[in-house]
Rosetta silent file (secondary structure, phi, psi, omega in degrees, C-alpha in Angstrom):
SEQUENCE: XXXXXXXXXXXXXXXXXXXXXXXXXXXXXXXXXXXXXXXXXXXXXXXXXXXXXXXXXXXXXXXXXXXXXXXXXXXXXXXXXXXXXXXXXXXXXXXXXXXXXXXXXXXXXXXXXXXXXXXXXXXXXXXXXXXXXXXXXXXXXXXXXXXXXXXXXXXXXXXXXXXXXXXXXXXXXXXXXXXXXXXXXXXXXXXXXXXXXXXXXXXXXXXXXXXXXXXXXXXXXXXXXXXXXXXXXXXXX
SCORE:     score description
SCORE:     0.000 S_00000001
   1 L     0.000  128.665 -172.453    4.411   35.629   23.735 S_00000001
   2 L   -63.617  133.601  176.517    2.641   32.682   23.536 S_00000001
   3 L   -81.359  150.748 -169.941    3.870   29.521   20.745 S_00000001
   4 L  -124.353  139.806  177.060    1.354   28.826   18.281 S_00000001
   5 L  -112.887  169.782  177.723    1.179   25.245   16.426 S_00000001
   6 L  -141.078  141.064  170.830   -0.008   24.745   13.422 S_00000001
   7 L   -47.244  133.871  153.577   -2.474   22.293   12.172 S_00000001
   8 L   -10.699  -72.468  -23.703   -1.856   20.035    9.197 S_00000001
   9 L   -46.281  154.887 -157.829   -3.964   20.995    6.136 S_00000001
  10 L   -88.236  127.058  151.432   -6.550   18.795    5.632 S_00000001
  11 L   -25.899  136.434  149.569   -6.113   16.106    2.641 S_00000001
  12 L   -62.720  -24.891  173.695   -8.445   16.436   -0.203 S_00000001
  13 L  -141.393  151.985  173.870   -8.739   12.832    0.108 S_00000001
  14 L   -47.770  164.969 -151.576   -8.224   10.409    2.807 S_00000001
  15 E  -139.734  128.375  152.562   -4.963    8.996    3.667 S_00000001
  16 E  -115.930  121.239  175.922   -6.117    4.950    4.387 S_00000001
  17 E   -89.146  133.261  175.786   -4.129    2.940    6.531 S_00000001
  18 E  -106.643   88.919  148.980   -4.470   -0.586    6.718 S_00000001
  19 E  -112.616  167.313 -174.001   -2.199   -2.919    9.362 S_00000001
  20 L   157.611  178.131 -133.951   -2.608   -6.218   10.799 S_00000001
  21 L   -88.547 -177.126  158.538   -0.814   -9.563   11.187 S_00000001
  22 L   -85.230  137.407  152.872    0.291  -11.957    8.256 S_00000001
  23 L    82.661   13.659  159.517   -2.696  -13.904    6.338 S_00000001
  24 L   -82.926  -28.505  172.294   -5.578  -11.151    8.008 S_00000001
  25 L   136.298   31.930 -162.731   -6.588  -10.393    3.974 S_00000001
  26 H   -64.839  -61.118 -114.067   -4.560   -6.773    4.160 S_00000001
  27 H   -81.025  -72.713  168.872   -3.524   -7.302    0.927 S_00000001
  28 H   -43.377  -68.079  160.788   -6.769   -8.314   -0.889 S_00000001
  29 H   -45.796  -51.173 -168.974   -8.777   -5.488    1.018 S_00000001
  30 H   -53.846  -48.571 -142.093   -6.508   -3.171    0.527 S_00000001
  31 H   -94.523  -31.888  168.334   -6.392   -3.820   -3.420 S_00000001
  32 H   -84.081  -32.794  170.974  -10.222   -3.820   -3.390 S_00000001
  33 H   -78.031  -30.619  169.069  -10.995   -0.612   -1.658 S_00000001
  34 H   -65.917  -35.835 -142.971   -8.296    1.428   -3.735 S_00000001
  35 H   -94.789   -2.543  174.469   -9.795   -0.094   -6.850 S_00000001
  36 H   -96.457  -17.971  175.210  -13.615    0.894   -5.703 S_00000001
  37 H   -72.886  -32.493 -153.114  -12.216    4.254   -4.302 S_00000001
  38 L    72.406   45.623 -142.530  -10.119    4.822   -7.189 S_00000001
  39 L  -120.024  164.330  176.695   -7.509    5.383   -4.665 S_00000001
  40 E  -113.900  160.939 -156.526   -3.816    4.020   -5.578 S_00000001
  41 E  -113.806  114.109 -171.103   -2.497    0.953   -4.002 S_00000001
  42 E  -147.588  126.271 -172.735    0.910    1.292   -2.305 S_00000001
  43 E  -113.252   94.208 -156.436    2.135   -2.418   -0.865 S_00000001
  44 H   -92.395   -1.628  170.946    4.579   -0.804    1.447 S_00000001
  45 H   -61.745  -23.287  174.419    6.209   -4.914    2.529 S_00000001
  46 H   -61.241  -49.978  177.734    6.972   -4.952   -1.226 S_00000001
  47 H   -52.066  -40.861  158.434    9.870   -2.103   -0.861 S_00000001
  48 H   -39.126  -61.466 -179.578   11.193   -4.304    2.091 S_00000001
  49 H   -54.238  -37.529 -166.791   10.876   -7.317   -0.349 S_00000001
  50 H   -96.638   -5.560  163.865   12.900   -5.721   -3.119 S_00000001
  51 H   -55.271  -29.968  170.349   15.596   -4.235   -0.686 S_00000001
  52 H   -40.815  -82.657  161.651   15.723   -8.321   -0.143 S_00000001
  53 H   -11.367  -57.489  159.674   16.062   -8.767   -3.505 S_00000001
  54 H   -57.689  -37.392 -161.061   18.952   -6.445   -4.214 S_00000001
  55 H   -51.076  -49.539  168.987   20.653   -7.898   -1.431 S_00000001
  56 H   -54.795  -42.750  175.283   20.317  -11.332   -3.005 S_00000001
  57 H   -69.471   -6.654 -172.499   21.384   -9.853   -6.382 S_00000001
  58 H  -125.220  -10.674 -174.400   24.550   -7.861   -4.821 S_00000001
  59 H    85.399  -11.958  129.884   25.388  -10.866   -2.373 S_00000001
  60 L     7.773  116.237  149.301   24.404   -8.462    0.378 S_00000001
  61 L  -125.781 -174.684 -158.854   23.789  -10.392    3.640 S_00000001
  62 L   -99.397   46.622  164.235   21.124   -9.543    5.948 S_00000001
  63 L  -145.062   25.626  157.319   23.636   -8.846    8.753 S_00000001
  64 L  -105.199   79.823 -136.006   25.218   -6.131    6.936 S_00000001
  65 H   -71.975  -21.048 -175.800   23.224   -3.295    7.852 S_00000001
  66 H   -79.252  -18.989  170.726   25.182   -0.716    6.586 S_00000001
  67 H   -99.927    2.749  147.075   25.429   -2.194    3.197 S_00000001
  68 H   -68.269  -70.277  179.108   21.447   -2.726    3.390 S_00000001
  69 H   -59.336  -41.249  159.453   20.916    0.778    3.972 S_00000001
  70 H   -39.790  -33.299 -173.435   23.158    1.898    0.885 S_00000001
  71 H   -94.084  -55.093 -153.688   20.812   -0.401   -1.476 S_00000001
  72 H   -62.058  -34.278  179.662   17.382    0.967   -0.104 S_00000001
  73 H   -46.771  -42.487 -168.671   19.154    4.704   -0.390 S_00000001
  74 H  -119.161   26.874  134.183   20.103    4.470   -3.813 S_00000001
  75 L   -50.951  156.521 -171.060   16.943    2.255   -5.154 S_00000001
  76 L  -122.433  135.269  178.741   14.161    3.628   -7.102 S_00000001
  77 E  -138.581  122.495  178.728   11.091    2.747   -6.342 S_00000001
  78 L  -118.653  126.319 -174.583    7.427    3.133   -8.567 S_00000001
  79 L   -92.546  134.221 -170.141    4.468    1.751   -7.793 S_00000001
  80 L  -120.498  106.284  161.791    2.938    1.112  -11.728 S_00000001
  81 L   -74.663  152.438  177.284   -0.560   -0.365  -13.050 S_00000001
  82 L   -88.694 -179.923 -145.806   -0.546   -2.718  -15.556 S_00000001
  83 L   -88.168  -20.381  172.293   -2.683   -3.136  -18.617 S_00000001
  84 L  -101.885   18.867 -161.606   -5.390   -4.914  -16.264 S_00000001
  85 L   106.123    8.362 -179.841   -5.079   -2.534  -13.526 S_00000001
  86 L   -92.711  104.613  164.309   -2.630   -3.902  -10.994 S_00000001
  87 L   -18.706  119.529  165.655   -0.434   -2.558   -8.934 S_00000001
  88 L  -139.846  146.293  179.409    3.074   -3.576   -9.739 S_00000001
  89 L   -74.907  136.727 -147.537    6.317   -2.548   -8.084 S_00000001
  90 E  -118.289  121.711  164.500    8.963   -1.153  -10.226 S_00000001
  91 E  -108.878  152.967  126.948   12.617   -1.267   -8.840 S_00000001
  92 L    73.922   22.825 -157.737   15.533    0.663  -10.292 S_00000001
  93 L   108.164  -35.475  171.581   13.115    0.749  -13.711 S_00000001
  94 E  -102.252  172.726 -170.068   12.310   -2.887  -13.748 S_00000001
  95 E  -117.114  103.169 -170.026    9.174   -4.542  -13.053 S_00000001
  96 L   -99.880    4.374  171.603    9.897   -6.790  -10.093 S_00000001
  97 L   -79.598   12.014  179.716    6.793   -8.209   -8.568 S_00000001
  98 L  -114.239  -19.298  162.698    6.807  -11.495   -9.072 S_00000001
  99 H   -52.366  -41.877 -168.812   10.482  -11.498   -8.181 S_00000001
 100 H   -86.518   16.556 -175.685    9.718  -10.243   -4.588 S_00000001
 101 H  -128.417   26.708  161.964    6.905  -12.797   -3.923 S_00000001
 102 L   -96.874  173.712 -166.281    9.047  -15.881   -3.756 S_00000001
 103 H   -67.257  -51.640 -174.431    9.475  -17.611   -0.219 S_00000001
 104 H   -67.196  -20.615  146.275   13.162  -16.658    0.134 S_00000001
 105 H   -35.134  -68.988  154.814   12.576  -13.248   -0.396 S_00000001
 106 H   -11.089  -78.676 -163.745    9.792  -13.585    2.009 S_00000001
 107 H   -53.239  -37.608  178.234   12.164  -14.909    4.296 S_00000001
 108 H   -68.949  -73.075 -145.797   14.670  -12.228    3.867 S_00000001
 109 H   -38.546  -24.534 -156.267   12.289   -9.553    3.976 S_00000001
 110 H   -99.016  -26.662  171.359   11.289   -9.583    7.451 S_00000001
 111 H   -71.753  -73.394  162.278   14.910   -9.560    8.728 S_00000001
 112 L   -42.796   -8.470 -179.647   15.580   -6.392    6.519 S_00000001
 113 L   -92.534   -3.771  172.138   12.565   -4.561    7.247 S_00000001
 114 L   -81.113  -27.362 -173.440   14.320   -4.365   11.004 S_00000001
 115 L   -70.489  128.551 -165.236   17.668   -2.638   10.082 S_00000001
 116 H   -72.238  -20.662  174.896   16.902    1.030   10.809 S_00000001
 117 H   -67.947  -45.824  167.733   19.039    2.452    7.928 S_00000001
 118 H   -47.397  -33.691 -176.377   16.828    0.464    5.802 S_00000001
 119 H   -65.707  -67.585 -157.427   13.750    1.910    7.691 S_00000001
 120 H   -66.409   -9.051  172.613   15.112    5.405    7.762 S_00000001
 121 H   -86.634  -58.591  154.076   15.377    5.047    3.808 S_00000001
 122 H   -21.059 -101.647 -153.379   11.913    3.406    3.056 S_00000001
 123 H   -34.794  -42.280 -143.745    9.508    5.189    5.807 S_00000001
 124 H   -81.546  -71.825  166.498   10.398    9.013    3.981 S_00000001
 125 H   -29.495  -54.902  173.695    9.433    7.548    0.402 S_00000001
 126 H   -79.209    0.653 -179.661    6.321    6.329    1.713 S_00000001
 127 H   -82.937  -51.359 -159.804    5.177    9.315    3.528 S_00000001
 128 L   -76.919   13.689 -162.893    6.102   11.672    0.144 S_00000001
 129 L  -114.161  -37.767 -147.677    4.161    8.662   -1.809 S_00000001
 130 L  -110.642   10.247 -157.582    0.873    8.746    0.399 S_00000001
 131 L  -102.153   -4.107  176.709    0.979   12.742    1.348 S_00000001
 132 L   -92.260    1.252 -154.801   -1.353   13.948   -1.173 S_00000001
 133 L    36.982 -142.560  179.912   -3.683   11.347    0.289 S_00000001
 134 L    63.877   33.178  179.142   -6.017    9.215   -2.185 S_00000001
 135 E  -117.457   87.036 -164.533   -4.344    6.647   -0.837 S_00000001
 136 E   -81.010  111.251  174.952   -4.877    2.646    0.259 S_00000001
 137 E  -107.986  116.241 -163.958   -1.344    2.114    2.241 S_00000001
 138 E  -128.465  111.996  175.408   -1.076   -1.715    3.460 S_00000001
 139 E  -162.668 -128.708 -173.315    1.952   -2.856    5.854 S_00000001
 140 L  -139.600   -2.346  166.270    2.694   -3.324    9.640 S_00000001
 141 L  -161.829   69.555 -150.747    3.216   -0.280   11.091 S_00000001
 142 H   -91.676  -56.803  164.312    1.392    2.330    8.737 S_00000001
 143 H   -75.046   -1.336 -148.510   -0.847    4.041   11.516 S_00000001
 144 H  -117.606  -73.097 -165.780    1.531    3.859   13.836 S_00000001
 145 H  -140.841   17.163  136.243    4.664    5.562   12.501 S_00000001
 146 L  -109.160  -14.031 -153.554    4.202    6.546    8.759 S_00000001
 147 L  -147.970   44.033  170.479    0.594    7.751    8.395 S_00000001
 148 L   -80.739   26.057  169.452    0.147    8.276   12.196 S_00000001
 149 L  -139.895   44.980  143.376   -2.386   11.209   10.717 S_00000001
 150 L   -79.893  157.914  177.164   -4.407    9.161    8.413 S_00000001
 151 L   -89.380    0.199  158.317   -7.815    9.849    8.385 S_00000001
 152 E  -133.890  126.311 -176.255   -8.612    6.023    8.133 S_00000001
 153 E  -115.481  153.364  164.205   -6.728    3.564   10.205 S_00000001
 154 E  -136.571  140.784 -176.792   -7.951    0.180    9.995 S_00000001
 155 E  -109.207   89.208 -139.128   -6.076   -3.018   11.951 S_00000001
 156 E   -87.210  173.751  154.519   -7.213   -6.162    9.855 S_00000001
 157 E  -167.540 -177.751  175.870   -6.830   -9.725   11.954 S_00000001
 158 L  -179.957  149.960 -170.656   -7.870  -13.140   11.924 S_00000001
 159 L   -61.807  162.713 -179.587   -7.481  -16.017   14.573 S_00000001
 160 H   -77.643  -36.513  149.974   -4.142  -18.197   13.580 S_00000001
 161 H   -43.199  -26.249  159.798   -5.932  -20.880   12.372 S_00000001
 162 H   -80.216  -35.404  179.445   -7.810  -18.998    9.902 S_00000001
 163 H   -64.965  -59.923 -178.574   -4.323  -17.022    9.274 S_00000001
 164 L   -67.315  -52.014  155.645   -2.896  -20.282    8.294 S_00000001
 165 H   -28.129  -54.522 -166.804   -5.234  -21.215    6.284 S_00000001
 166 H   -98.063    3.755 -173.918   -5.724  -18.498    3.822 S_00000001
 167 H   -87.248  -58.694 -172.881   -1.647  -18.472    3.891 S_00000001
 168 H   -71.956  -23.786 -178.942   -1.441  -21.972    2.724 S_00000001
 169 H  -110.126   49.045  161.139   -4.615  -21.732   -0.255 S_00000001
 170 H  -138.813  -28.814  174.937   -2.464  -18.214   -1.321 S_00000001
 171 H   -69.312  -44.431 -153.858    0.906  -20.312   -1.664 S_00000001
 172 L   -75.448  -58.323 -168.471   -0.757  -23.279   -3.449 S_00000001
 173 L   -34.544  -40.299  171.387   -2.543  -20.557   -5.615 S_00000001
 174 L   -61.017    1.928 -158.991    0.834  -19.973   -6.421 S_00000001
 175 L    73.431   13.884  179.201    2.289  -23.226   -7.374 S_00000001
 176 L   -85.815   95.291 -173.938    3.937  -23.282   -3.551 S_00000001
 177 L  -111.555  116.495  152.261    2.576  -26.646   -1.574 S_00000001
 178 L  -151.491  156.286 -134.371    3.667  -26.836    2.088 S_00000001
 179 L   -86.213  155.793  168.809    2.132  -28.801    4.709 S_00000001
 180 H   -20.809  -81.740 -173.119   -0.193  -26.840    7.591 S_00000001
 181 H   -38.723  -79.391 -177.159    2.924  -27.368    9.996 S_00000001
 182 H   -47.676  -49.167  178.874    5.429  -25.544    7.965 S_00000001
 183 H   -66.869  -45.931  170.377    2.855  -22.269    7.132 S_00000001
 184 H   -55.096  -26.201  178.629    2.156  -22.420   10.955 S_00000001
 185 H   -86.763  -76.676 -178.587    5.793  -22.067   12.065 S_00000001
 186 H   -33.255  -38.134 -175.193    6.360  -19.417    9.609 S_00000001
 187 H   -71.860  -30.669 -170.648    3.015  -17.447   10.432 S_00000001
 188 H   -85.995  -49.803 -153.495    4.466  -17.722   14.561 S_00000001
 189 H   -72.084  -58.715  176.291    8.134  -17.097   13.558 S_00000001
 190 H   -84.335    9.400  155.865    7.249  -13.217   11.720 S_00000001
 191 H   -66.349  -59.170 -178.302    4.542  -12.658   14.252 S_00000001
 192 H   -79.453  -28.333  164.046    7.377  -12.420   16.949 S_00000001
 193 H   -65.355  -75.362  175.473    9.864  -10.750   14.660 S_00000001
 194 H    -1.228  -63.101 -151.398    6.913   -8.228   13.882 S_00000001
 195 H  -103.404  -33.728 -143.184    5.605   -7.663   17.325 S_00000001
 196 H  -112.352  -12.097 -159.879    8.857   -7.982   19.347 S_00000001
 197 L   -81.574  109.006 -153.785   11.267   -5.718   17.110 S_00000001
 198 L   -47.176  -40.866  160.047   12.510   -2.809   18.679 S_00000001
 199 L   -80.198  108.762  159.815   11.923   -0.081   15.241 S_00000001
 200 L    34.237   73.192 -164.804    7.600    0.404   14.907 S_00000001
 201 L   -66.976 -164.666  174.198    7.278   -3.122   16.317 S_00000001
 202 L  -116.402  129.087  177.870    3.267   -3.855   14.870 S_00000001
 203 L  -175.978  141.043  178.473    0.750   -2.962   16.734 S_00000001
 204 L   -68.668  132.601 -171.998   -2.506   -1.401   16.878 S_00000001
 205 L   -52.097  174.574 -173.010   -3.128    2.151   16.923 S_00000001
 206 L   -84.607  -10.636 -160.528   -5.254    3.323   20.039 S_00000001
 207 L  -108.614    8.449  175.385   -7.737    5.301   17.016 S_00000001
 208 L  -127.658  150.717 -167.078   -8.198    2.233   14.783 S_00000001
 209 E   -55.612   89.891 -167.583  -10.582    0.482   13.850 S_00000001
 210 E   -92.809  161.455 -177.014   -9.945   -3.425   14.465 S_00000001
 211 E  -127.340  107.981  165.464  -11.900   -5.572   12.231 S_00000001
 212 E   -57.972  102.615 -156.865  -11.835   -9.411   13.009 S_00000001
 213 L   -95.541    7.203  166.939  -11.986  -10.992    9.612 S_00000001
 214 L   -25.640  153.043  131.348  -12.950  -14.726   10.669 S_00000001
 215 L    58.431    1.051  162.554  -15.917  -16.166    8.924 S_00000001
 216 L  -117.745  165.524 -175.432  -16.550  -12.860    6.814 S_00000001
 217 L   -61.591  161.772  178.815  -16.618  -12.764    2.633 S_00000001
 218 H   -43.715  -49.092 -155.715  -14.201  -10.201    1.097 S_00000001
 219 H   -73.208  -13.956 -155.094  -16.641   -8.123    0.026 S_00000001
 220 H  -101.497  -76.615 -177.947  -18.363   -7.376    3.590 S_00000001
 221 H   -46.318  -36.668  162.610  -14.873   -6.534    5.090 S_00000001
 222 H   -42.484  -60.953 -144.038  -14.397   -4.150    1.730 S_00000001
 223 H   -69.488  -58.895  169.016  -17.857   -2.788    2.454 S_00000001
 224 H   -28.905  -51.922  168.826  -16.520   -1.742    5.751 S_00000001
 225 H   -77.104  -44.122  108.470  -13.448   -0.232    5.121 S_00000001
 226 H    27.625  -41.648  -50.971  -14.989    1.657    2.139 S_00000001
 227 H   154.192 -125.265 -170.209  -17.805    2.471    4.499 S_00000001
 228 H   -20.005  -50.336  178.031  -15.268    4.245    7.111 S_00000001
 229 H   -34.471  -71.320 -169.772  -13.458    5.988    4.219 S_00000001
 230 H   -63.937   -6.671  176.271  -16.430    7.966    2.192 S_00000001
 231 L  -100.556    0.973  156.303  -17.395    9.066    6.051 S_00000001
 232 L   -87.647   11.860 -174.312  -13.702   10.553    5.915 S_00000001
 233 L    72.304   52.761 -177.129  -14.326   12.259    2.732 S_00000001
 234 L  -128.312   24.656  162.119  -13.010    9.833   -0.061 S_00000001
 235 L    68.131 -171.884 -160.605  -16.482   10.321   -1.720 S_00000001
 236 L   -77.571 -151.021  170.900  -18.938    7.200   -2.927 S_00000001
 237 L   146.429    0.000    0.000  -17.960    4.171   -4.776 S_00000001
């Protein structure tokens, strides 16, 4: 007797993935096509950032993997809008995104998003977060190995120069000033952690769409992804 598989069930809404490099726009795009989709906005580098974040708060270092994987296990994690409509990440109850968007956190973040207990905690949460689809999902290896059956994958980029750039006028926006030369090392240094890391290094699926985001406006790259979606069933907008 022959084995029989059985297809998925088909999403009511689109599952969208979004990956790409640091300082391709994921972030921005992402945040504009859920809010023209009506789609919710799940930042999945932020859950990385606040395992960081505990770690720093428990004394945790990030070459204790087993005591890494214990805080992402027994963290809580909500993604919440706020009163204008913004995604904000919730840890344990509190509202922690502007905690997880300082540089050392940053810094941390990229070394914890490699330890696989950490992974193996994380990746499950974001599957059960995104599985009803109606979803804009933005990280590094989204199409690849959490959502490798969305029905939109898109792989954002942008030349390194252009990378750096928009890195460095997103810091300053911030009250953050550091010279070209510093944002350029950093942009090279998690590019090679990223790409070279042995757990769902980043890289583009063979079924997605890359979009080179040099020299175009926001709204054009929006229009695009947006564009692919509603021909995936996530209706107008």
């Amino acid at each position: 007797m022959g084995s029989t598989s059985k297809t998925p069930p088909r999403r009511a809404r689109p599952v969208i993935a979004i990956d790409g490099p640091a300082g391709a726009g994921k972030s921005t795009v992402a945040k504009a096509v859920a809010d023209r989709l009506g789609f919710i906005y799940i930042d999945t580098g932020a859950m990385y950032r606040a395992v960081a974040l505990l770690a720093v708060q428990h004394g945790t270092g990030i070459h204790e993997p087993e005591r890494l994987a214990a805080l992402a296990e027994s963290a809580r994690f909500e993604f919440r809008r706020d009163a204008r409509g913004r995604s904000r990440l919730h840890l344990n109850g509190a509202d922690v995104e502007d905690d997880i968007r300082t540089p050392e956190i940053g810094r941390l973040s990229s070394p914890v998003s490699e330890v696989a207990g950490v992974r193996s905690a994380l990746v499950p949460l974001q599957r059960a977060m995104g599985a009803g689809g109606g979803v804009v999902m933005e990280g590094r290896d989204i199409q690849t190995n959490v959502f490798p059956d969305a029905e939109v994958k898109v792989f954002l980029t942008a030349t390194e120069p252009e990378r750096v750039r928009r890195r460095r006028a997103d810091l300053a926006a911030r009250g953050i000033e550091k010279s070209l030369d510093e944002v350029l090392f950093e942009i090279r240094e998690r590019d090679a952690r990223d790409s070279s890391r042995s757990l769902n290094p980043l890289t583009k699926a063979d079924d997605a769409v890359e979009i080179l985001t040099d020299g175009m406006p926001v709204d054009e790259v929006v229009d695009a992804v947006t564009s692919l979606a509603v021909k995936a069933g996530a209706g107008g907008g």
